[in-house]
N, C-alpha and C positions, 0 to 999 in steps of 0.2 A: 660604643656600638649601640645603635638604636633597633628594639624588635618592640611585636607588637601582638603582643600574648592576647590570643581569641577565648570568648567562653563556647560553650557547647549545650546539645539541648541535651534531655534522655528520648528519645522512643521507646516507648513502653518502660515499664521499668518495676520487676517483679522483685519484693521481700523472699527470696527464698528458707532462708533459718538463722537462728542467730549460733553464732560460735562460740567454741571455747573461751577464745580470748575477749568476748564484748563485743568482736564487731557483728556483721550481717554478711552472709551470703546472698547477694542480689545475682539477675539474669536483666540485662539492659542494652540498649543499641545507644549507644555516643554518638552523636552527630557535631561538627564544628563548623561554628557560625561564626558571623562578620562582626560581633559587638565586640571592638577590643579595646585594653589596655595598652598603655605607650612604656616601654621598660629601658631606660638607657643604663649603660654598665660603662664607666671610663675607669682607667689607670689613674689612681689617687697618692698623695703621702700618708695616708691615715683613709681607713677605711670609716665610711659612714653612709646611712643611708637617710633621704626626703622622699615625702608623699607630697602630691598634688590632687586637687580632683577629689573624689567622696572622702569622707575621713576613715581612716581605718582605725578602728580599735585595737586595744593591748597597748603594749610594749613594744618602740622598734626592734629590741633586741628579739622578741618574738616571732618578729614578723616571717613568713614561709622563706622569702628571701633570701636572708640572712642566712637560715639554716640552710636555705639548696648553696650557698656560699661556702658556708663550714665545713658544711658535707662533702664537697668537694675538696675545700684545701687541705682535709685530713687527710690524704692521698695525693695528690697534686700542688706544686708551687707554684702558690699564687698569690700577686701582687697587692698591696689594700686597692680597696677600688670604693667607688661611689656609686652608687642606687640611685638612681631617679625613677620614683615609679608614680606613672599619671593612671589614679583609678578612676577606669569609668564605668568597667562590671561591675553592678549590684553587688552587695554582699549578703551569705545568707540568700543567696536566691534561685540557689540552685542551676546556676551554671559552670559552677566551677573555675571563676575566676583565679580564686586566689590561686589555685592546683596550678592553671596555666602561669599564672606568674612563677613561680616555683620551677615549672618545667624549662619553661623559656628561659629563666637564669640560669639552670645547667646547660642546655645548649648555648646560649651566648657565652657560657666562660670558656666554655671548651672550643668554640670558635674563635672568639676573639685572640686567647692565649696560646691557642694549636696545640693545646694536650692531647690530643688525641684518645681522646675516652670513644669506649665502640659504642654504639648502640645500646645490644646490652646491657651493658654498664648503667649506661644514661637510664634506662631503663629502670636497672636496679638503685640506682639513688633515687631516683624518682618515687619509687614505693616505699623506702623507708620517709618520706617526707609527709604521703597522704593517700588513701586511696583512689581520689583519682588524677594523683599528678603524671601518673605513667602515659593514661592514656593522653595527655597533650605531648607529650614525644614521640607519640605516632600522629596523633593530627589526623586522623581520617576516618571516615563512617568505621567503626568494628563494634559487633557484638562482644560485652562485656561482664565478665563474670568473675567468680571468689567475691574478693572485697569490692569487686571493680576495677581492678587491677591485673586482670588475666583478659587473653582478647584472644576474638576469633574472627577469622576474616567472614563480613556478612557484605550481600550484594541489595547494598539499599542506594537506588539510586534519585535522590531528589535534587539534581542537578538543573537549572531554569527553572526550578520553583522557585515561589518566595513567601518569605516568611515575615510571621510580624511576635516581636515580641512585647508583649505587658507586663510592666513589674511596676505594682501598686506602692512600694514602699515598706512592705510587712515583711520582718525578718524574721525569718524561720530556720533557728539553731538545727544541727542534726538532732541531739539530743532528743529535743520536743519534738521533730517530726515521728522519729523511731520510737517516742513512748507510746505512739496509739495505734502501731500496727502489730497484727499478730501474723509472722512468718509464717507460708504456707508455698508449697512450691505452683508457679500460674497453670490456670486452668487448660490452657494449650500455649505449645512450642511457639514462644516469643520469635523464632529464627523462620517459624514458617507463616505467624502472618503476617510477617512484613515482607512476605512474596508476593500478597494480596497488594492490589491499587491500592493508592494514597485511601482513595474517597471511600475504601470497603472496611479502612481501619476503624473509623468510628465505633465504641459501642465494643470493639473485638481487642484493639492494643491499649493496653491498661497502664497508670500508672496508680501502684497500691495503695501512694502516700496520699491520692487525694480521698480517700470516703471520710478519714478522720480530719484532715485538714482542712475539707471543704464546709464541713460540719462546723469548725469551731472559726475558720471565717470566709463567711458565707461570699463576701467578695471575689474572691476569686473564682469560684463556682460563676457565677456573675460575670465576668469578664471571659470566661471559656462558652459561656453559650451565647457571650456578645460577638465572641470570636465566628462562630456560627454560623448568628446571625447575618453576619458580614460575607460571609459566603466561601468562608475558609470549608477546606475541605476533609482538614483534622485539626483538633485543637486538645492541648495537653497540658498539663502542669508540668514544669521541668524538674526533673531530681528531687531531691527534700526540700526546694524553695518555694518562692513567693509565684517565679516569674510561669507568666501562660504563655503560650506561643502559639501560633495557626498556621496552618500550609497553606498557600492558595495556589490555584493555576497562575494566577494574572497577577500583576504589581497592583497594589494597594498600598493606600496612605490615609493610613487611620488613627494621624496624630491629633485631627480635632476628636474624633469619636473617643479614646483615650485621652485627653488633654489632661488630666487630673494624673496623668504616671508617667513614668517614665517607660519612652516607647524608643525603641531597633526595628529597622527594618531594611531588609534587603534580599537581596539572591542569593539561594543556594547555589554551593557549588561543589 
């Protein structure tokens, strides 16, 4: 079975506090976009999994996969199988690739093999995997909150927009994103200004991670006001990562202007 696990941007995306347990309470709008991963799952004698495509770090036995695989056959019979996962979402870039990889692996064994795992469920493996593996088992604009794994239905519609994304190459751990911000809860309802036009977000939907991030590399600051420049009509750092993104009315192709990164671009939908 072949799927084809999408990353996602953040809108806005507010540090609310940090918790008991270590993580962050954030307040963020999930958006899913067209840059994907290729993930095949077949019926094996012996389970194992290959990468193609960017290298991924660790251990295979580490790898999100794997575990959305365990996690599952600790409740459900299932066959060894074979991985083939083609990475072409960044890492560290704040899209949330690897989470989709992860999600997509639960839903593909459960279709593939007809366990019929509910939703919920799928759901609920899905958060003990990552905070934001859940939301790629919904797949669709929601405002997102707790760890990021709590969702509420929000009416963002950038549907015939298009988008461009920039990712420079610079890997930014969570870790070191979360070391230079001080939790605070946003200065206004994240849910209500993205009831405002695209073009009124500017300057108003915030993401927190960039004053410290942009401070220590300046690049990216750099490429969000080349975004701008360009005549995009919001431009964002996504999540704790590397990668900018820009809404425009109109299609644009601005792989010479970026030629030095790795550039996405296409239609919202």
């Amino acid at each position: 079975m072949l799927v084809f696990p999408n990353a996602k941007i953040n809108i806005g995306l507010h540090i609310v506090e940090k918790r008991p347990d270590g993580f962050h309470n954030i307040e963020s709008c999930f958006y899913p976009v067209g840059w994907k991963d290729a993930l095949e799952i077949t019926e094996a004698d012996q389970f194992s999994i290959e990468f193609d495509g960017i290298a991924i770090p660790g251990n295979q036995s580490d790898n999100i996969c794997v575990k959305a695989y365990e996690l599952v056959s600790r409740e459900y019979p299932l066959p060894p199988v074979k991985i083939h996962l083609l990475k072409t979402i960044p890492i560290g870039a704040g899209l949330g690739g690897g989470s989709a990889d992860a999600a997509f692996t639960i839903k593909a064994l459960n279709y593939l093999f007809k366990l019929g795992i509910s939703f919920e469920k799928q759901l609920s493996y899905a958060r003990r995997l990552g905070s934001d593996c859940a939301f790629f088992i919904l797949n669709r604009p929601t405002y997102c909150f707790g760890k990021g794994d709590q969702f509420e239905s929000i009416d963002v519609v950038l549907r015939e927009k298009w988008i461009v994304l920039v990712n420079p190459g610079i890997h930014i751990s969570t870790i070191e994103a979360y070391a230079g911000v001080e939790p605070k809860p946003g200065e206004s309802d994240l849910r209500n200004l993205l009831k405002l036009p695209v073009a009124q977000w500017k300057g108003k939907v915030k993401n927190d991670f960039e004053a410290t991030l942009f401070a220590k590399y300046p690049l990216l600051e750099e490429i969000k006001e080349e975004l701008y420049e360009q005549g995009a009509l919001y431009a964002s750092m996504s999540g704790s990562g590397s990668t900018i993104f820009g809404i425009f009315d109109q299609e644009q192709d601005l792989t010479e202007v970026f030629r030095e990164f790795r550039v996405w671009q296409g239609i919202l939908s």
